[in-house]
Structure formats: structure tokens, C-alpha cells
C-alpha positions as CSV (number, residue, x, y, z in Angstrom):
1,X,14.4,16.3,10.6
2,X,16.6,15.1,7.8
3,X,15.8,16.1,4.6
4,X,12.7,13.4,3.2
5,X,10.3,11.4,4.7
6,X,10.1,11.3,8.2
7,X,8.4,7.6,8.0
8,X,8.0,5.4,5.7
9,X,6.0,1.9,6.1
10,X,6.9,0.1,3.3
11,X,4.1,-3.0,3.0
12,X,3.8,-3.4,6.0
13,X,0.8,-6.3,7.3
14,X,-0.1,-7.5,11.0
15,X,-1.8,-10.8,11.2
16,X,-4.6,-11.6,13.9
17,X,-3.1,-15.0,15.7
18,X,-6.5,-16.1,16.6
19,X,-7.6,-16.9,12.8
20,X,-4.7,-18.6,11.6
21,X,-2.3,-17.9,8.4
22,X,-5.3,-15.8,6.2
23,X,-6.2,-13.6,9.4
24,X,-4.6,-10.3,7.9
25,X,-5.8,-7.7,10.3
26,X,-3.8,-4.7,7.7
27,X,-1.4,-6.2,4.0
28,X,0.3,-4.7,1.9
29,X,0.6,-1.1,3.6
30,X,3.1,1.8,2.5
31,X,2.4,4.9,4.1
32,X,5.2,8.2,3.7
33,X,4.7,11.0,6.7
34,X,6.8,14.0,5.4
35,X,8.0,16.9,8.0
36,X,5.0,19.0,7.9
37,X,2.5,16.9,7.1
38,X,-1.3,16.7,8.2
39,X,-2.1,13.1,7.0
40,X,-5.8,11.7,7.7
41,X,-6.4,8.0,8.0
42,X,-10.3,7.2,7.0
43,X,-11.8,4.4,6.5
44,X,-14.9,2.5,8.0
45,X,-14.7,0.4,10.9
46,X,-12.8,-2.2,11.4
47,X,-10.5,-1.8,8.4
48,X,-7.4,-1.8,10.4
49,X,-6.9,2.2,11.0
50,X,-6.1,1.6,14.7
51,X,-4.0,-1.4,13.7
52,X,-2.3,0.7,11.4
53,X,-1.2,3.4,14.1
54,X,0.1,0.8,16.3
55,X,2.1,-1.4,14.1
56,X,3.5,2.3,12.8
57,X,4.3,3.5,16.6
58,X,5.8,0.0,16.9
59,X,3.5,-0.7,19.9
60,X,3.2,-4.1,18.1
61,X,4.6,-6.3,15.7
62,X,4.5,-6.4,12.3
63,X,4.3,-10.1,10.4
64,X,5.4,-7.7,7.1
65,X,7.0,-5.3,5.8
66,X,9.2,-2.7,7.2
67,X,8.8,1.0,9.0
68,X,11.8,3.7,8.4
69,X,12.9,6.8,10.4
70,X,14.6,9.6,8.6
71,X,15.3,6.7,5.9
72,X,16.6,4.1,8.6
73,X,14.7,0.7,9.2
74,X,13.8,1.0,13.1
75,X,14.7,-2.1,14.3
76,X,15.5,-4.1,17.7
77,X,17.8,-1.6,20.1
78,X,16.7,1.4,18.0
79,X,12.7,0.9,18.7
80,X,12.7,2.8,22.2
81,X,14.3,5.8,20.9
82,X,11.8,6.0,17.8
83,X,9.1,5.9,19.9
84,X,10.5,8.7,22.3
85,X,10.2,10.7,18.6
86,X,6.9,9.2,17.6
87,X,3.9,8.7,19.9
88,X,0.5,7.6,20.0
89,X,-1.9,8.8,21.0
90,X,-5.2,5.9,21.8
91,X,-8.5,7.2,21.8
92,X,-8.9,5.7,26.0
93,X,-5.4,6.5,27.3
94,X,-4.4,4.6,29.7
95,X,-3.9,6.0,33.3
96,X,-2.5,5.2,36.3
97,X,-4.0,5.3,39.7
98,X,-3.1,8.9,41.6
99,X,-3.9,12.6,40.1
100,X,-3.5,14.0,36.7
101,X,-0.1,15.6,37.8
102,X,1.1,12.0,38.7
103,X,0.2,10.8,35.7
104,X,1.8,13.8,33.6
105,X,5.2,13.3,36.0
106,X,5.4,9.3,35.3
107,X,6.8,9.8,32.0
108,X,10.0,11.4,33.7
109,X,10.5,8.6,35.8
110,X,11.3,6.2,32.8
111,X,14.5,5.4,31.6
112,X,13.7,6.3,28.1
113,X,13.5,9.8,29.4
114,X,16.4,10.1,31.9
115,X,17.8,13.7,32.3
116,X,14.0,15.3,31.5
117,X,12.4,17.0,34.1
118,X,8.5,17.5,34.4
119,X,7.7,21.5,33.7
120,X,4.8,22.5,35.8
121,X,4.8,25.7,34.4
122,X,4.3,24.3,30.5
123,X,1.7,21.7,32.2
124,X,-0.6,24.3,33.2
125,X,-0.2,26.6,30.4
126,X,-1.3,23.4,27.7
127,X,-3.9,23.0,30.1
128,X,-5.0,26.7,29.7
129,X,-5.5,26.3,26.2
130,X,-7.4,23.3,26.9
131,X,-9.7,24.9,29.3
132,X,-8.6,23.3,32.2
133,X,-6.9,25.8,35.6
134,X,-4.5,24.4,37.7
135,X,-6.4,22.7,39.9
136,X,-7.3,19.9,37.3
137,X,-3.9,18.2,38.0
138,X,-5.3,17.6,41.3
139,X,-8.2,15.4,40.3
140,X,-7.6,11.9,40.5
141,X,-7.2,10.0,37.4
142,X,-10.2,7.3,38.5
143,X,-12.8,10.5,38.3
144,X,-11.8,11.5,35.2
145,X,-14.5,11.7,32.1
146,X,-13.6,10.1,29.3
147,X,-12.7,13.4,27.7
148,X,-10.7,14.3,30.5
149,X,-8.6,11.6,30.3
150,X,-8.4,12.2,26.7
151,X,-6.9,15.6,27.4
152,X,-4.5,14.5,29.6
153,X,-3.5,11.6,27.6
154,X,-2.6,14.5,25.1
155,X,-0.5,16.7,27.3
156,X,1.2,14.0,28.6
157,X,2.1,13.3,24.8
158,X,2.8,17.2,23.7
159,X,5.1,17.7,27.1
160,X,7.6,15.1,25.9
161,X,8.5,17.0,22.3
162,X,7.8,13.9,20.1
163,X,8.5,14.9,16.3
164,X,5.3,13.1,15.0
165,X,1.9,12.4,16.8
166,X,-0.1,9.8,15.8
167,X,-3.7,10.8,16.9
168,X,-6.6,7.9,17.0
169,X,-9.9,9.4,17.2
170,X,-7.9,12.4,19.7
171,X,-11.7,14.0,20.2
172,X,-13.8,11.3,20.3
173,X,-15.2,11.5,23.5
174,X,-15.4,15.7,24.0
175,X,-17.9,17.9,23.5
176,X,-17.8,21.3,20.6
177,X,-16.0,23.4,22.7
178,X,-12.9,21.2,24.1
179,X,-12.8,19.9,20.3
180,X,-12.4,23.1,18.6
181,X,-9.6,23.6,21.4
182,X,-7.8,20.4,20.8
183,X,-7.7,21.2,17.1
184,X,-6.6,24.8,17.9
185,X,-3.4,23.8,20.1
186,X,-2.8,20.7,17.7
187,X,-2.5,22.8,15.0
188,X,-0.3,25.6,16.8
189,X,1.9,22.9,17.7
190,X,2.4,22.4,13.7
191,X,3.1,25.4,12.7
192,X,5.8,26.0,15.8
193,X,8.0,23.5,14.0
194,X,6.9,22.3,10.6
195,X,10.0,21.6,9.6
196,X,10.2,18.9,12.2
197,X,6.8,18.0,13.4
198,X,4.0,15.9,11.7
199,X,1.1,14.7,12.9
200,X,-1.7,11.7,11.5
201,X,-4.9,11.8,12.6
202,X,-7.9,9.2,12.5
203,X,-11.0,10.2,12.2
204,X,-14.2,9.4,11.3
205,X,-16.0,12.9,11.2
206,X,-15.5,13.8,7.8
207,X,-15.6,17.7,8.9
208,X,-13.2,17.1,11.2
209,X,-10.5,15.6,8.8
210,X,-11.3,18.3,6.2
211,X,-10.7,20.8,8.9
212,X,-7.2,19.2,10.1
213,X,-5.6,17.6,7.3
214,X,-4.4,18.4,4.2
215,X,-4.2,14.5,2.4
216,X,-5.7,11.5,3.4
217,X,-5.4,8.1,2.6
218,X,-8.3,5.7,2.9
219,X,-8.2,2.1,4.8
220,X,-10.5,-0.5,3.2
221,X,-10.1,-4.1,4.1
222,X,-7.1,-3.6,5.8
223,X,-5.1,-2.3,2.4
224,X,-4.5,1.2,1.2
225,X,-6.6,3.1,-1.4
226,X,-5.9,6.0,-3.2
227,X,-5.3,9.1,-1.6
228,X,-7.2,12.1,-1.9
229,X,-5.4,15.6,-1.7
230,X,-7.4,18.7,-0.4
């Protein structure tokens, strides 16, 4: 990554259509992920943390503001390839209909990622250090727990190299053990690159966020307060 932020969100605010002009779902938002950076986004439900991810991810729009990459305002024709750098990660990935491996190789059949081939090898070995063998890609996708297809949404992120992961409640449904490994490989993947990678993660297990983040910012009423540095 260039030298400075990676993003900046510069007040940035997402109405809800349904309630009209007031219907501020997030206002008023600036949020800076450096290179390196383990940034926690708290807050209590319904203040907009989700919202936030999206609208950062540019999965949706924003009504203000503006989002930068590596100090350039991502906009129109340069959206797809920020979000080939910068992916989120929902708390209920969405999956296709086939096996886990189908759903891992999809991403190679979009244009966005043309000339990238699916690494079996590099699959299985994430897998590994999720506790999962090889014959997991067989499952279908329809079977899957909801912590399983948490874990594969995940690898299906990490196998496509993005520079920063945006991470919304990545543990939410799994149980002590595949946690601690999802924080173990998370944090591996950090230190590989910290120069180039970042990664923000919501949470609301206050542990948790102590344990994987080094600031945090706070969402309340859909506006920023104060950060708190570890």
C-alpha cells in the first residue's frame, strides 16, 4: 500500500428510504484504516455498525460523504476493483446451491477475477487451520451449520488476497474452539503482510475485541464516538 491511510470515509451517512428525509440509518461518519491496522467497530444494536461496513465495502450507497483508497475517491468505474482489494465479510454468507468447493471456485469464474485460478492446495491448507480435512469441500452448501458456512464464507474471502477485510460479527455463530482458530489464522494473516493488510472487525464480545484489535471506535446512534486506544 501507498504510504497513508488505506481508507478513509470522510462523513459519510446512508439514509433508510422507507422513513423519509430524517431516516439516517449512519451521519456524519469519518473513519481512517491505516496498513496494519486492527480497528474494532462497537457499539449496541442497531447503531449502524453493519451499515457502516457496507456503505465502506461500497455494497451500497452512500446519500453522504465520500470513501478514499490510497487517498483516491473510489468512485463509478473504479468501485469493482476496490472491492476486489477490500471485502466483506457478513455474519450469514451467502452461498450458492452445490458443495463447499463450488462455492470457493465461483469467485474465479467472475470477470472481476479473470486470469485467477482456484488453488486447491491453499483451500485445504486454510481449511486445516480451521479444523476442517479435505473432505469438507464436499459437503453441500444447503447442509452446512451456520458456522460452517461462516468458515467458508471466510476462505472464500482470504483465497482471493484482498488488502483489507471487513469482518461483521466473523464468529458469531461458532463454538470456543473454531473461534480461537478464526482469530489464530486472522491474525497470522496480519502479520504476513502488515505493511499491506488491515482488517476491521465488529464485535460485540467485548473479550473478543480486546483480544483482536488494537483501537476501536464506538457507533452510537448511527455517529462516531471517541475512540479508545488499547
Amino acid at each position: 500500500m501507498a504510504n497513508g491511510p488505506a481508507i478513509e470515509a470522510v462523513g459519510i451517512g446512508r439514509r433508510d428510504p422507507r422513513r423519509g428525509a430524517d431516516g439516517w440509518l449512519i451521519r456524519g461518519v469519518d473513519l481512517v484504516v491505516h496498513p496494519g491496522d486492527r480497528l474494532g467497530v462497537l457499539g449496541p444494536s442497531g447503531a449502524g455498525k453493519s451499515v457502516l461496513l457496507r456503505a465502506v465495502a461500497r455494497l451500497d450507497p452512500i446519500d453522504e460523504g465520500s470513501i478514499h483508497w490510497q487517498g483516491r475517491e473510489v468512485l463509478g468505474d473504479g468501485v469493482p476493483a476496490y472491492r476486489r482489494q477490500v471485502i466483506y465479510l457478513h455474519q450469514r454468507p451467502a452461498l450458492m446451491e452445490g458443495t463447499v468447493e463450488e462455492n470457493l471456485q465461483y469467485p474465479f469464474t467472475l470477470r472481476a477475477h479473470r486470469g485467477r485460478t482456484f488453488d486447491l492446495a491453499r483451500v485445504e491448507a486454510i481449511l486445516h487451520r480451521l479444523g476442517r480435512e479435505a473432505g469438507f469441500l464436499a459437503k453441500n452448501a444447503r447442509d452446512l451449520s451456520g458456522g460452517e458456512s461462516q468458515l467458508v464464507g471466510l476462505v472464500r474471502a482470504l483465497q482471493l488476497d484482498p488488502r483489507v477485510l471487513l469482518l461483521d460479527e466473523p464468529t458469531a455463530s461458532l463454538d470456543p474452539v473454531a473461534t480461537e482458530a478464526v482469530e489464530g489464522l486472522l491474525g497470522d494473516w496480519l502479520a504476513d503482510r502488515p505493511d499491506e493488510r488491515a482488517l476491521v472487525w465488529v464485535s460485540h464480545d467485548a473479550d473478543q475485541a480486546r483480544r483482536m484489535t488494537d483501537r476501536r471506535v464506538f457507533l452510537r446512534a448511527g455517529g462516531v464516538a471517541p475512540e479508545e486506544n488499547v
